[in-house]
C-alpha positions in Angstrom: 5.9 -48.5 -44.5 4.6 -44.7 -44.2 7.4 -42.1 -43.7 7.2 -39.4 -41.0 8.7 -35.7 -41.8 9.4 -33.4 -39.2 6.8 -30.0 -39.7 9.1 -27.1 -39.8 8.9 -24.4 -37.4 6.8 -21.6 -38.9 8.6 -18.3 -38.9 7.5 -15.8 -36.4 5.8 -12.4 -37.6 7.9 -9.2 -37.3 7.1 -7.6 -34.3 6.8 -3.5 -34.6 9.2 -1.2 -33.4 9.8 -0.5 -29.4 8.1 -4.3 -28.4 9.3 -7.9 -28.1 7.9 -11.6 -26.7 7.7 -12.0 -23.4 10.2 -13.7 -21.6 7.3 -16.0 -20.1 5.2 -17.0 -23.6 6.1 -16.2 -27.2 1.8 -15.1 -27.3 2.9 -12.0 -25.0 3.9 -9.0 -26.9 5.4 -6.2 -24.2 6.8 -3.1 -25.0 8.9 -0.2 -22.6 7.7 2.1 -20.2 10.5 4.2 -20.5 12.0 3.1 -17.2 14.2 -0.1 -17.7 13.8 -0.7 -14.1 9.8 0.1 -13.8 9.8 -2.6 -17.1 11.8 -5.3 -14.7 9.6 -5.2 -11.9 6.6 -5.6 -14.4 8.5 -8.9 -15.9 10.2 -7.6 -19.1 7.9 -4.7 -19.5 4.4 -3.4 -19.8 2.0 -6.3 -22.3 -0.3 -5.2 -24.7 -3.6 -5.4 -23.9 -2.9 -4.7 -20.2 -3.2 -1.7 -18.5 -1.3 0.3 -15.6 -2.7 2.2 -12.6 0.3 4.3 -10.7 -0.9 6.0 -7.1 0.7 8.4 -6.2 -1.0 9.9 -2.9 1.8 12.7 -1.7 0.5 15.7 -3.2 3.4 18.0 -2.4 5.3 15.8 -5.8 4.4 14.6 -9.3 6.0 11.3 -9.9 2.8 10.0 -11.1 3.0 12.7 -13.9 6.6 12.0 -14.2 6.0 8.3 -15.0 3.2 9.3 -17.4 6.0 11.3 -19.3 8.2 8.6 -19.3 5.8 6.4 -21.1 4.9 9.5 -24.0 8.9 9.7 -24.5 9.2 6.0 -25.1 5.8 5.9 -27.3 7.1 8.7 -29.5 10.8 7.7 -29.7 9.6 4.3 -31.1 6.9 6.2 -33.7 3.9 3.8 -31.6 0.8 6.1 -32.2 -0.4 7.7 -28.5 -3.1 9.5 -26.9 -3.4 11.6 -24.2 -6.3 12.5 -22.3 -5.8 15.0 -20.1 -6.7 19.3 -20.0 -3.5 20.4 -21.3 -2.1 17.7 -23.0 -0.2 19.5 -25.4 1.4 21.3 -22.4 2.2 18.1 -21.0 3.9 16.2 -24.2 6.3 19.5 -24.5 7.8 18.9 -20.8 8.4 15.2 -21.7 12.1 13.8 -21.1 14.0 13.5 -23.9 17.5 11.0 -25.4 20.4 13.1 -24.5 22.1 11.9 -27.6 19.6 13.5 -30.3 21.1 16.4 -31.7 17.2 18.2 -31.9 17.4 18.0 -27.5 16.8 20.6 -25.9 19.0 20.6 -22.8 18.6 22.3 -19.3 21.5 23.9 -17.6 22.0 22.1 -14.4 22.0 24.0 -11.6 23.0 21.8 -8.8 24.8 18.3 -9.8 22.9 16.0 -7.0 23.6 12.9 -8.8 27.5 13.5 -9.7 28.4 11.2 -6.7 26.1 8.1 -7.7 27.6 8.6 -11.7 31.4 8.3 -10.0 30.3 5.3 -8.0 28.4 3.5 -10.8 31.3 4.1 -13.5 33.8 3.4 -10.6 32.3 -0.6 -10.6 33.9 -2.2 -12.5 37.6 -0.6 -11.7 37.5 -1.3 -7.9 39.9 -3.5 -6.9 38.8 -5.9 -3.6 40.4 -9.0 -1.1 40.8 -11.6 -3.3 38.8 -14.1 -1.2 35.8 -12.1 -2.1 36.2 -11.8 -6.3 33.8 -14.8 -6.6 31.5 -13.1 -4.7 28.1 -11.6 -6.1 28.5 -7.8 -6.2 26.2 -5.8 -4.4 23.4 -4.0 -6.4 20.3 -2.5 -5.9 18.3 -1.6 -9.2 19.1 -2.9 -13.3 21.4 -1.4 -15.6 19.7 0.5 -18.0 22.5 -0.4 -20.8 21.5 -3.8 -20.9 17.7 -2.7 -21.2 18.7 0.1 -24.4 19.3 -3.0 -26.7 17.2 -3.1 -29.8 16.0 0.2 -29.1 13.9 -1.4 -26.4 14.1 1.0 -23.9 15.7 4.7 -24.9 18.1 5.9 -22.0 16.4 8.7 -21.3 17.4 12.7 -19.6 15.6 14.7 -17.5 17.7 17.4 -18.2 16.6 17.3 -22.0 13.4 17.9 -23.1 11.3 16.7 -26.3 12.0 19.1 -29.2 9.0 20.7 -30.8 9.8 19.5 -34.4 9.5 15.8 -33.1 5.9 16.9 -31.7 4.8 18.7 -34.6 5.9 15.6 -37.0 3.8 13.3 -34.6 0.5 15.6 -34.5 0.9 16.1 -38.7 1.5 12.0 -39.3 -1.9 11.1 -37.1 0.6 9.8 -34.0 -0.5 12.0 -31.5 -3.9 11.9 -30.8 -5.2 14.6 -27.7 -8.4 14.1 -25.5 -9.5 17.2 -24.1 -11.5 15.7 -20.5 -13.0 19.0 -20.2 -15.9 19.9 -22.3 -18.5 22.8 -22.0 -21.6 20.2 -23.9 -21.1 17.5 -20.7 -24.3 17.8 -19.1 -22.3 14.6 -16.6 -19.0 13.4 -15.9 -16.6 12.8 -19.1 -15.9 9.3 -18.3 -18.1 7.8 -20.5 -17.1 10.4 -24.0 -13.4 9.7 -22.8 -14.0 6.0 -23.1 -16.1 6.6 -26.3 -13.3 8.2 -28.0 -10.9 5.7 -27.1 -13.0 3.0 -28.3 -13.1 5.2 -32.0 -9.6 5.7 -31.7 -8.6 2.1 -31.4 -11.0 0.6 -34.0 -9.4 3.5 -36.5 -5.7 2.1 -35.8 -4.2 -0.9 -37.7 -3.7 -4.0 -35.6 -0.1 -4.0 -36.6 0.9 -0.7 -34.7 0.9 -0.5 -31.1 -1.2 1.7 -29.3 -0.3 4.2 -26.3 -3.2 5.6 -24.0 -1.8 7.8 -21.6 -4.3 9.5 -18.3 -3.0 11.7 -16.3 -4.5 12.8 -13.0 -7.8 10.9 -13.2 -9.7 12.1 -10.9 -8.8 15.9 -10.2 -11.4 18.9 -10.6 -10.8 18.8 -14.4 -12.4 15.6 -14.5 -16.0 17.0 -12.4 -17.1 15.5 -9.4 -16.5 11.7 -9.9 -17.6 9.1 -7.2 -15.5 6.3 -6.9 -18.1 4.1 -8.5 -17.5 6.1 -11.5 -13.3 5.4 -11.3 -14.1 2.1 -11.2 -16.2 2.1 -14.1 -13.6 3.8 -15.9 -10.9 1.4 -15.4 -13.3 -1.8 -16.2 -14.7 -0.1 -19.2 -10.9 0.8 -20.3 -9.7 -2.7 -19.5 -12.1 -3.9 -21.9 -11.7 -2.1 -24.6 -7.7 -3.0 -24.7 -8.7 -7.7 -24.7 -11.1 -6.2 -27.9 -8.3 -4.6 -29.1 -4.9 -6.3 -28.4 -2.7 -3.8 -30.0 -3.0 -1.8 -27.3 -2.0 -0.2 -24.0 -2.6 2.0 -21.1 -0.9 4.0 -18.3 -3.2 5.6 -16.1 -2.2 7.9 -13.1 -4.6 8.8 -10.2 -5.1 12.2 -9.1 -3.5 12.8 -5.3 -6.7 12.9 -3.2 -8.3 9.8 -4.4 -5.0 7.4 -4.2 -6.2 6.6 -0.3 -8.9 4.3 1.6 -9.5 7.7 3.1 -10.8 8.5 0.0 -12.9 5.4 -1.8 -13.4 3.7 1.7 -11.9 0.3 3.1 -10.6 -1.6 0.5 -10.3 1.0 -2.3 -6.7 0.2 -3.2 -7.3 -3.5 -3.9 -10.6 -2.8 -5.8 -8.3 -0.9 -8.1 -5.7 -3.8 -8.3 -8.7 -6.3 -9.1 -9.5 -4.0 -12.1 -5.7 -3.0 -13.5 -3.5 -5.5 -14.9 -0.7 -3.7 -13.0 -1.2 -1.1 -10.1 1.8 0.0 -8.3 2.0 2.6 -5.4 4.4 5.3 -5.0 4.6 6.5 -1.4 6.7 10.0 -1.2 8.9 10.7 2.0 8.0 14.5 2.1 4.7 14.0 4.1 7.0 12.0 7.0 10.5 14.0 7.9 11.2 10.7 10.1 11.8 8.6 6.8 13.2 10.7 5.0 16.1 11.0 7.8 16.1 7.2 8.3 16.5 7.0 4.3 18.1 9.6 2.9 19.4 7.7 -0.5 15.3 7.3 -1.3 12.9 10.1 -1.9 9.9 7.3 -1.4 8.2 3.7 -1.0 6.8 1.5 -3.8 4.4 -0.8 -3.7 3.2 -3.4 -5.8 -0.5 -3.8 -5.7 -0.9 -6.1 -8.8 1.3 -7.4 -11.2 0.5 -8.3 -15.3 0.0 -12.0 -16.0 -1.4 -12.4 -19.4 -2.1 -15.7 -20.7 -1.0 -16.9 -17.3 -1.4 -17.9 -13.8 1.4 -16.5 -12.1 3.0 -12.8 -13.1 5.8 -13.4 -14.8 7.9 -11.0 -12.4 8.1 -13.6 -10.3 10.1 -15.5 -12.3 12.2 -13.3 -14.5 12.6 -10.2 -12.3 16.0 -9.1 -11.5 15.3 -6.4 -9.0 12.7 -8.5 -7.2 15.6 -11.1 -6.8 18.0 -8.9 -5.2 16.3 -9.6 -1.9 17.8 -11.1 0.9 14.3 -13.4 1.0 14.8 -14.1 -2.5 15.7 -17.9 -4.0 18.8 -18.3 -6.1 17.2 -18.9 -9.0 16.3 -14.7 -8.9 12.4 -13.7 -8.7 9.9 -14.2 -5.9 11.3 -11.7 -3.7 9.6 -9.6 -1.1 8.3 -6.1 -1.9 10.7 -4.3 -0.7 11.1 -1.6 -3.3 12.2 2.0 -3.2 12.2 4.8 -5.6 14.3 8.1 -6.0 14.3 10.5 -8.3 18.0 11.8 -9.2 18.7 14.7 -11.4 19.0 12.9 -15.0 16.8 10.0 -14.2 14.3 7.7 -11.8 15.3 4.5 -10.5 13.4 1.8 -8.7 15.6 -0.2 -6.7 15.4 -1.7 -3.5 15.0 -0.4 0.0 18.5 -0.7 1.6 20.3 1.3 4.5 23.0 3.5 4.1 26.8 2.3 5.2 27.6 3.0 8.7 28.5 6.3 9.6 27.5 7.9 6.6 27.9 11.7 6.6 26.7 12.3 10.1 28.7 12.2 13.0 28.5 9.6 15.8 29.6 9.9 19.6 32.3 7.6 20.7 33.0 9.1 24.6 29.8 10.4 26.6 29.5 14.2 26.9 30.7 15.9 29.9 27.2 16.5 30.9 26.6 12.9 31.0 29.4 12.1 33.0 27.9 14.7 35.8 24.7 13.6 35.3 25.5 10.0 36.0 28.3 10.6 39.0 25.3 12.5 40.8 26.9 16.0 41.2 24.7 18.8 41.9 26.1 22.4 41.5 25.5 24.9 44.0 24.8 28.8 42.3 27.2 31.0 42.6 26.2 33.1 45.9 27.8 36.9 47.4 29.6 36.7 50.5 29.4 39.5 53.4 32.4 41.2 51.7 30.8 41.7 48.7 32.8 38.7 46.8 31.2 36.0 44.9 31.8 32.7 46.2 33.3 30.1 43.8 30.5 27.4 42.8 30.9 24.2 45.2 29.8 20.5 44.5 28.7 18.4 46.7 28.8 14.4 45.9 26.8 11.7 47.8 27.8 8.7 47.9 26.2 5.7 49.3 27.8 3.1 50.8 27.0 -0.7 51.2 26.2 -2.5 54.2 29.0 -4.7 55.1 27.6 -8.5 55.9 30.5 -9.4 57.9 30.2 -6.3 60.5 28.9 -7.4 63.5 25.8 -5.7 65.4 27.5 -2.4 67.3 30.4 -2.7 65.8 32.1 0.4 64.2 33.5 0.2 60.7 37.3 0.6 60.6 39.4 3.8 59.5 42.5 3.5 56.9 42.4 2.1 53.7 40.6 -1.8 53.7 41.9 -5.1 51.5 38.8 -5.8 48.7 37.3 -8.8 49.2 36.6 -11.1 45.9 33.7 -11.5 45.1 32.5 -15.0 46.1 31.5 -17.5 43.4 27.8 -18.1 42.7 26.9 -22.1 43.0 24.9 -23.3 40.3 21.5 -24.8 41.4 22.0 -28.3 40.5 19.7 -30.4 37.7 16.4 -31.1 38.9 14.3 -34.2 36.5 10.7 -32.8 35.9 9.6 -36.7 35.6 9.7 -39.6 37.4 10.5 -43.2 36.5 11.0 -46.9 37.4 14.1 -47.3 36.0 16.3 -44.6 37.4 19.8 -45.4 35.5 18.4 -44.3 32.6 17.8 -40.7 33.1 21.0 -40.3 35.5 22.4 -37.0 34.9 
């Protein structure tokens, strides 16, 4: 009689600072783009390996820069080693976000608090007091809580109000963690694409396995970068894709330049040929180019979009399953996930939230007409004023109305007959018959269909 032992679990490898398993497969390693509720839409956060296109078409804003800093802030707090490609990169780390907690921040003086309303309402949650046939009811909310995403150090809470201290970018340029790619170069006889991807092929072969890897593009695409064609974006982005399955230890977040975010642009078809070559593409659609949206949402300052989603070692995204904000649609199931994309961004003055597109209570801050305007009224009752006019004396003449009223024929008048004087009882109205039921069929059997 043989004996049977249970094989014990083998224990899983420590996983590096600023990443964790995927909610979907322990095989998924994700890690924080700074924004807890960017990292919920993407199912947990961005997976190594994958990479992320944002479009960003307005180009009267930067929130495709803004993301981009986002995703530096969060690769630096957690000591990940990053690299930026871009023509002043250097410029670019030292306006980066920073934790409003260090004591090394460098913090801005606000000078207008346009967020102090939304930071009464969102401490004022759990203190309101409602009907009590309603406390089992789910509260109404539009976006993740970013303290439940700040645990394990994550996902830092980030300010916008603070920025990055020089000391913590001097300490990453001195320990190797902060890598820059300048995109333009004087000995380019052709586009950069190809040395950019060159050097990030070096860079990631030099880097241990064990430490995650940042690549951060800003703007590809703008004069900086030459004259590309959209044959050479592409090629980009499928070179770049394949360097980070070679190299699993690492990332990207790439941001398109303003002009090229369009079909306008690439021609029909242009956006989706970039979803098929990202692992996540996501669009962010800025009200300021329509004044009509941005009075019919004024809570928002712009659309988002999901073009692709990341689905590593799967099938299905896992967003569709584990997504909070996604599940907060009406459309939604009950088990949360596989909700509609309808998403919404804004931009407040100490952070950027994704949340989704909702309407503003009734009423609001604007005004609204209960009783018609006198104008209205005239309009309506048919009155016509006559202009003032100068008499023979030399007087002006008081403004006179005149009013014409039409009245009915009367059915019960006779032919010649004249209609009476004085003051006449109202008639009621008589009642309409109903048109009785008529059967659109026929049959033998009569009894059966009697209505």
């Amino acid at each position: 009689m043989s004996s049977f032992k249970r094989k014990a679990p083998s224990k899983q490898a420590s996983l590096a600072p600023g990443t964790r398993f995927s909610p979907a497969s322990l095989s998924t390693i994700i890690t924080s783009t700074g924004i807890p509720s960017l990292d919920d839409i993407l199912g947990g956060g961005l997976p190594l390996s994958c990479l992320l296109v944002v479009l960003a078409p307005d180009s009267h804003s930067a929130y495709g820069e803004l993301v981009q800093k986002y995703f530096i802030a969060q690769g630096l707090s957690c000591g990940h080693k990053i690299c930026v490609a871009d023509d002043d990169a250097i410029h670019l780390v030292k306006e980066c976000m920073w934790t409003p907690g260090s004591l090394q921040s460098t913090s801005t003086p606000p000078s207008r608090v346009e967020d102090e309303d939304d930071e009464k309402a969102i401490q004022h949650d759990d203190k309101i007091k409602i009907a009590w046939r309603y406390e089992q009811m789910k509260r109404f909310q539009t976006t993740v809580s970013s303290a439940t995403s700040s645990a394990d150090d994550y996902c830092f809470t980030f300010d916008l109000t603070c920025r990055i201290p020089e000391s913590v970018v001097d300490a990453a340029i001195v320990a190797g963690k902060l890598t820059f790619l300048d995109v333009d170069s004087p000995h380019d006889q052709d586009v950069p694409v190809r040395r950019i991807i060159q050097q990030i092929q070096d860079i990631l072969v030099a880097s241990s396995a064990a430490q995650p890897v940042r690549m951060s593009i800003r703007a590809l695409g703008s004069p900086q970068w030459g004259d590309l064609s959209p044959a050479d974006i592409l090629y980009f982005l499928h070179s770049l894709r394949g360097l980070l399955r070679r190299h699993p230890h690492g990332c990207a977040s790439v941001s398109f330049s303003p002009h090229i975010c369009t079909d306008a642009w690439g021609g029909p078809g242009w956006q989706q040929k970039v979803g098929w070559l990202a692992d996540a593409a996501i669009g962010m659609t800025a009200f300021g180019a329509n004044p009509s949206l941005i009075s019919l949402f004024p809570s928002h300052h712009g659309l988002l979009q999901i073009h692709t989603l990341p689905a590593p070692h799967s099938i299905l995204p896992p967003s569709d399953r584990f997504s909070a904000l996604r599940g907060l649609s009406s459309s939604a199931g009950g088990a949360g996930g596989t909700g509609e994309n309808n998403l919404a961004f804004k931009c407040m003055r100490k952070r950027l939230i994704f949340e989704t597109l909702h309407l503003d209570l009734e009423g609001g801050v604007t005004e609204r007409r209960t009783t018609p305007s006198t104008n209205a009224i005239a309009l309506e009752a048919g009155a016509l004023l006559e202009p003032p006019s100068i008499n023979a004396d030399g007087e002006r003449k008081k403004a006179t109305a005149h009013v014409e009223v039409e009245l009915e024929a009367v059915e019960d008048l006779k032919a010649g007959e004249e209609i009476p004087k004085g003051p006449q009882p109202i008639a009621e109205p008589s009642k309409m018959k109903k048109p009785k039921k008529k059967v659109a069929f026929h049959s033998d059997r009569p009894d059966l269909y009697d209505f």
